[in-house]
MDAnalysis code that builds the backbone (N, CA, C; Angstrom):
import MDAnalysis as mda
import numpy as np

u = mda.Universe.empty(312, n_residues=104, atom_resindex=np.repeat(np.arange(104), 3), trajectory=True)
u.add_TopologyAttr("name", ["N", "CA", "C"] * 104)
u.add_TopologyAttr("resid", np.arange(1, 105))
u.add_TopologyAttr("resname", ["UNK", "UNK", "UNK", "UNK", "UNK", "UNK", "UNK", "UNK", "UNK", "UNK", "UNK", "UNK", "UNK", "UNK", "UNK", "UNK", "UNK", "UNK", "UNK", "UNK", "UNK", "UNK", "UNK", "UNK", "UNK", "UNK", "UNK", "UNK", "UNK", "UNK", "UNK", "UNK", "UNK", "UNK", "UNK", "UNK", "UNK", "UNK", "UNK", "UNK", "UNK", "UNK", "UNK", "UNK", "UNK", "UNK", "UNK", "UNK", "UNK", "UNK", "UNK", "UNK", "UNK", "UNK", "UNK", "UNK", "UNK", "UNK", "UNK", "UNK", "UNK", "UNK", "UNK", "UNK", "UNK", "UNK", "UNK", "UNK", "UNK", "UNK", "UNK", "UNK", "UNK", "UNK", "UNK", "UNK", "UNK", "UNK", "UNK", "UNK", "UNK", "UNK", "UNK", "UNK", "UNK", "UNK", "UNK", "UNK", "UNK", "UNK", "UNK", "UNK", "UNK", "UNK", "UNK", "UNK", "UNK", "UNK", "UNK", "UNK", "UNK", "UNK", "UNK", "UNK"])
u.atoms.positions = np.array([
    [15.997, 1.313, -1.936],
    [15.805, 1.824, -3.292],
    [14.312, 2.023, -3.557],
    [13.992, 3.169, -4.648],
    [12.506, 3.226, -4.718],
    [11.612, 1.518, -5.147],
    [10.714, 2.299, -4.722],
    [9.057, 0.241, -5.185],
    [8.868, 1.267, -6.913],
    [8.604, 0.434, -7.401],
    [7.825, 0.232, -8.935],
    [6.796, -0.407, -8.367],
    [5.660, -0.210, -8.044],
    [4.416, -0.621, -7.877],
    [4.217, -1.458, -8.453],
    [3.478, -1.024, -10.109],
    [3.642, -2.263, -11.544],
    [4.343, -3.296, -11.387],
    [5.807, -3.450, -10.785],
    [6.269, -4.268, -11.178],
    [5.872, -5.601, -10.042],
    [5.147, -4.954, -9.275],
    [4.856, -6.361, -7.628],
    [3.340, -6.232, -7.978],
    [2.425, -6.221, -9.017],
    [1.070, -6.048, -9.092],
    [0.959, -7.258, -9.562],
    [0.232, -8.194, -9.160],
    [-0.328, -9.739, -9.234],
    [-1.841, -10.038, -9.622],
    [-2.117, -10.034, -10.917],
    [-3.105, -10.297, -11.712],
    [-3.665, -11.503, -11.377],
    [-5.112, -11.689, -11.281],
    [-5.766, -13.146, -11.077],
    [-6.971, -13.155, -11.924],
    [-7.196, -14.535, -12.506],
    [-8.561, -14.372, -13.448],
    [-9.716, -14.094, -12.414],
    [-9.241, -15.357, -10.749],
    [-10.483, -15.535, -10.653],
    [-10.977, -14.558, -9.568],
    [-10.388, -13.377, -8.935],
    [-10.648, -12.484, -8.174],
    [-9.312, -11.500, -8.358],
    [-9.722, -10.168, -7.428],
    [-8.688, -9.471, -7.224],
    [-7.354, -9.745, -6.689],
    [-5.967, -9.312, -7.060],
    [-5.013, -10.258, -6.783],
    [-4.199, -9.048, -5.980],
    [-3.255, -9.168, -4.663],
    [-3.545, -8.718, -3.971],
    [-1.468, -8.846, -3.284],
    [-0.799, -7.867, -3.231],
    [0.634, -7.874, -3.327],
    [0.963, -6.718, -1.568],
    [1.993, -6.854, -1.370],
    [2.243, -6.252, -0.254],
    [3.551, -5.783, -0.710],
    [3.690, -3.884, -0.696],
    [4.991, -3.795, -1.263],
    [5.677, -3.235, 0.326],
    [5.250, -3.239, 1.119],
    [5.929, -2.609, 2.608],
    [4.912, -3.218, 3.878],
    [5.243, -3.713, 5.175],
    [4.490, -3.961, 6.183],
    [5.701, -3.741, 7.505],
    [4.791, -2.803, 8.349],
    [5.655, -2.437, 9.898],
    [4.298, -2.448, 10.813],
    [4.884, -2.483, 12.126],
    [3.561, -2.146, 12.874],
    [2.846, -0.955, 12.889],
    [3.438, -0.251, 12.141],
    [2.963, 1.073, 12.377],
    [2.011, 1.216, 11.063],
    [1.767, 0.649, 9.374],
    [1.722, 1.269, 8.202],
    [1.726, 0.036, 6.890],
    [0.624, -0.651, 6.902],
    [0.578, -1.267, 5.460],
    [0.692, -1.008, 3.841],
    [1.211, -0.991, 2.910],
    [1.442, -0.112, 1.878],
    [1.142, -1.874, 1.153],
    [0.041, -1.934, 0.094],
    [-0.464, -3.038, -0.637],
    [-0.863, -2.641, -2.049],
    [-0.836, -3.497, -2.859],
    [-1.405, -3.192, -4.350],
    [-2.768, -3.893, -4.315],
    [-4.097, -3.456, -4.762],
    [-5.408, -4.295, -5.247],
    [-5.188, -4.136, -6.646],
    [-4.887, -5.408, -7.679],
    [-4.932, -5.302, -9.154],
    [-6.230, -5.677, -9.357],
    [-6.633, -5.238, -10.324],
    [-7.936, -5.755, -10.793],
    [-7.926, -6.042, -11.766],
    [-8.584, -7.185, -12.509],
    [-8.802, -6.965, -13.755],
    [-10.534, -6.600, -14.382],
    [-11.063, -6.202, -15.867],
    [-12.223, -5.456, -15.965],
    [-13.357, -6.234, -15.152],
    [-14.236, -5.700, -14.428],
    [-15.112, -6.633, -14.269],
    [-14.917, -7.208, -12.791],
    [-13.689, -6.899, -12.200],
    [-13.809, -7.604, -10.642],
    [-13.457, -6.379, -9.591],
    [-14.236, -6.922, -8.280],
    [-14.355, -5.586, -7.182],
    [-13.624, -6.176, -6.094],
    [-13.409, -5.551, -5.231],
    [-13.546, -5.802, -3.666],
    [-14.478, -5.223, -2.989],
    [-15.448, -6.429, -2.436],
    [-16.468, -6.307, -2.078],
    [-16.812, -5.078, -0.900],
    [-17.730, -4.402, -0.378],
    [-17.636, -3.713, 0.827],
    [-17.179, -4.474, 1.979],
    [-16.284, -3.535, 2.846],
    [-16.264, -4.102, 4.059],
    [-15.766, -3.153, 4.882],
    [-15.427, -3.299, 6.245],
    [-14.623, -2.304, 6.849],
    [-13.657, -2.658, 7.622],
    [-12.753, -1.767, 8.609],
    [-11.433, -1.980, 9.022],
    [-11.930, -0.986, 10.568],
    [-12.091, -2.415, 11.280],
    [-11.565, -1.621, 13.222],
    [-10.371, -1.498, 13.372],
    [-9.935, -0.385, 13.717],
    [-9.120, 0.667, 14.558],
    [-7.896, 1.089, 13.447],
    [-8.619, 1.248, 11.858],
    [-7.268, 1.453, 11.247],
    [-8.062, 2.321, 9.911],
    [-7.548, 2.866, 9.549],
    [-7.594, 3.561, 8.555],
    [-7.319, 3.317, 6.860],
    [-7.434, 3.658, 5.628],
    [-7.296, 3.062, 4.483],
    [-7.152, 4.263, 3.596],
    [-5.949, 4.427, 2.998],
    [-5.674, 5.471, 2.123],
    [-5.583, 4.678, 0.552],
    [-6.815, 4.621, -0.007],
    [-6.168, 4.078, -1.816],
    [-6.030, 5.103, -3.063],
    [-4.937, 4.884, -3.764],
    [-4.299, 5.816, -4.786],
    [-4.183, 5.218, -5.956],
    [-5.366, 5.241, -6.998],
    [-5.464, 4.949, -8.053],
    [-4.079, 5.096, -9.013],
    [-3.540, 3.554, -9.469],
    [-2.316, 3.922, -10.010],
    [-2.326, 4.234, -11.853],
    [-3.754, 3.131, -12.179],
    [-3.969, 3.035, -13.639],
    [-5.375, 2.302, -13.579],
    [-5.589, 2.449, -14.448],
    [-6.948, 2.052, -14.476],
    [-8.130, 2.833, -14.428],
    [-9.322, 2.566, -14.123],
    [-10.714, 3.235, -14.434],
    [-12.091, 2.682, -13.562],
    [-12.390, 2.987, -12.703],
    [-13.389, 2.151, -11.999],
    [-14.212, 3.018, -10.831],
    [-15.041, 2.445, -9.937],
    [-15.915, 2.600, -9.038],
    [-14.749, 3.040, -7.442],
    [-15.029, 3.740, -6.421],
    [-14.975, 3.689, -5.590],
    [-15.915, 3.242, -4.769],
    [-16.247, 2.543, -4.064],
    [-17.602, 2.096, -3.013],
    [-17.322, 2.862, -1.473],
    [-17.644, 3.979, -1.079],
    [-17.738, 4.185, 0.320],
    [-19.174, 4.326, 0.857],
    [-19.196, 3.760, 1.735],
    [-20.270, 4.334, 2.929],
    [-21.978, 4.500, 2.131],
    [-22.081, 3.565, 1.134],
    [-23.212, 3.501, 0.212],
    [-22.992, 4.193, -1.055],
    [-22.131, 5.010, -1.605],
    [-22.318, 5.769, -2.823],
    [-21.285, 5.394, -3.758],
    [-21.567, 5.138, -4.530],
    [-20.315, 4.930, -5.824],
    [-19.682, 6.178, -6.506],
    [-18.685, 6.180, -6.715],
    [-17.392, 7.490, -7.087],
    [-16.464, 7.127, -7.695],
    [-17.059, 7.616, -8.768],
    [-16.124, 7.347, -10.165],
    [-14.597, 7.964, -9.685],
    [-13.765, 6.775, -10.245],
    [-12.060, 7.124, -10.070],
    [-11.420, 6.384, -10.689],
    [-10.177, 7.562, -11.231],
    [-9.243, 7.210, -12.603],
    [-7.764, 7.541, -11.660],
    [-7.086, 6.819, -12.689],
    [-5.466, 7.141, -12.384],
    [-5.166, 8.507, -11.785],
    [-4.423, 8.784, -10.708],
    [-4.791, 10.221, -9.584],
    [-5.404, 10.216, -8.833],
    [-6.475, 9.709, -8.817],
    [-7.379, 9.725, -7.534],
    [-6.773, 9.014, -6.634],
    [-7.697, 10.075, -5.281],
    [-7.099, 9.357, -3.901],
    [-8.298, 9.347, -3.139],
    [-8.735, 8.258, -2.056],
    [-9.909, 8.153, -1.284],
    [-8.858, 7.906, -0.107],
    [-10.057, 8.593, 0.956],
    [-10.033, 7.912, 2.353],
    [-10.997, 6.941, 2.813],
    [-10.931, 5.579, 3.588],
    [-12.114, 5.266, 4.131],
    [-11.029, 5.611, 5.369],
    [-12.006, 5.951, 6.577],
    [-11.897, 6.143, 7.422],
    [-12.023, 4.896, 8.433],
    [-11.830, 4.790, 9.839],
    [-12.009, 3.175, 10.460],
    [-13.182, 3.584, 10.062],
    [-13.849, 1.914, 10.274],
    [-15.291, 1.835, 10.352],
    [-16.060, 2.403, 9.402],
    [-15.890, 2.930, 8.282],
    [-16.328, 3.318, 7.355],
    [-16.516, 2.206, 6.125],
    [-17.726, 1.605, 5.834],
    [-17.528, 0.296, 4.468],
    [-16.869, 0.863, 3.299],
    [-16.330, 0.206, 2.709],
    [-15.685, 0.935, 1.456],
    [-15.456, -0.232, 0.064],
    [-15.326, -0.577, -0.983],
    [-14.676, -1.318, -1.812],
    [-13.951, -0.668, -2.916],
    [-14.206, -1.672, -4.042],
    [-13.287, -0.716, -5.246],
    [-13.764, -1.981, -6.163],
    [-14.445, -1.357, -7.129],
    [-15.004, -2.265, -8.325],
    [-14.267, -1.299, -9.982],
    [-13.754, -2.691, -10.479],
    [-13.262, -2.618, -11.697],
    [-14.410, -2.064, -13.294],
    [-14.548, -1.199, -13.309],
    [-15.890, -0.721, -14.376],
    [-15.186, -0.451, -15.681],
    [-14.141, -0.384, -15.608],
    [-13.409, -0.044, -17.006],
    [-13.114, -1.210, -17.841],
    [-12.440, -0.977, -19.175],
    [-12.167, -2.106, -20.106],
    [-10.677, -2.541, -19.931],
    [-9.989, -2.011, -18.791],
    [-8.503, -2.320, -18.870],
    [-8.388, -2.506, -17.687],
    [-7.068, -3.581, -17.183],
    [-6.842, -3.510, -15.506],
    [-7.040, -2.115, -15.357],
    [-6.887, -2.100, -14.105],
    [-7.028, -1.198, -12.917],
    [-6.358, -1.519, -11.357],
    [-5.256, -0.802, -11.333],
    [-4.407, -1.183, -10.378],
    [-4.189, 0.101, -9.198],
    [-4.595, -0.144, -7.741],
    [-4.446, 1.031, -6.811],
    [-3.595, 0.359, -5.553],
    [-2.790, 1.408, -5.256],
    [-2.184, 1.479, -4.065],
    [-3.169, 1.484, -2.596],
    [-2.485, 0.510, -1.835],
    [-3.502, 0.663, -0.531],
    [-2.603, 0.548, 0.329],
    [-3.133, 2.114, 1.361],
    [-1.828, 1.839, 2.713],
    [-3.130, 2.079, 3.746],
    [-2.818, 1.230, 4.892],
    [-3.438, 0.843, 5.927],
    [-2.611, 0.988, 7.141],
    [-3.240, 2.236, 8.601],
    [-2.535, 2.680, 9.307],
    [-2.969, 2.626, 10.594],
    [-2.757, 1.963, 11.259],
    [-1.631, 1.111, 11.771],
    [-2.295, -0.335, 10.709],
    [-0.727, -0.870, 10.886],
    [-0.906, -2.147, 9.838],
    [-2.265, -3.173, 10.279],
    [-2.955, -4.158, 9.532],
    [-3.606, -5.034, 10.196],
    [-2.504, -6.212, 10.837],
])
């Protein structure tokens, strides 16, 4: 049956809170909730790829040094090896889809 995203999104005061709505070897599909004010820091991913899809919310993209404003719709790639985060800049959660390929 279809995922409701929203409904597996896991809010935390004291960092980003962090849900898994699908995992195979092939394809990670994860929620990053945020609430205003919290990021995931830069980092990167050997031998896998990172597709995130802004579901609600308002905030920063972090790739590869530059910040990129993104709202509900937006979609980024980091590529492997590419640093990337996602910082919360808005006044309301901010909740994005993250699929990771091949899974970690």
């Amino acid at each position: 049956s279809p995922i409701r995203p929203d409904e597996h999104a896991i809010y935390r005061a004291d960092k980003m809170g962090k849900s898994t709505l699908f995992s195979s070897t092939h394809v990670m599909v994860g929620l990053n909730a945020f609430e205003p004010g919290q990021e995931h820091a830069l980092h990167a991913h050997a031998g896998m790829d990172k597709v995130y899809y802004v579901l609600s919310g308002s905030g920063l993209f972090l790739l590869d040094g530059r910040e990129l404003p993104m709202q509900a719709g937006d979609l980024m790639v980091a590529p492997e090896g590419v640093p990337h985060g996602v910082k919360n800049t808005g006044t309301t959660r901010l909740l994005v889809l993250a699929v990771l390929a091949p899974a970690p």
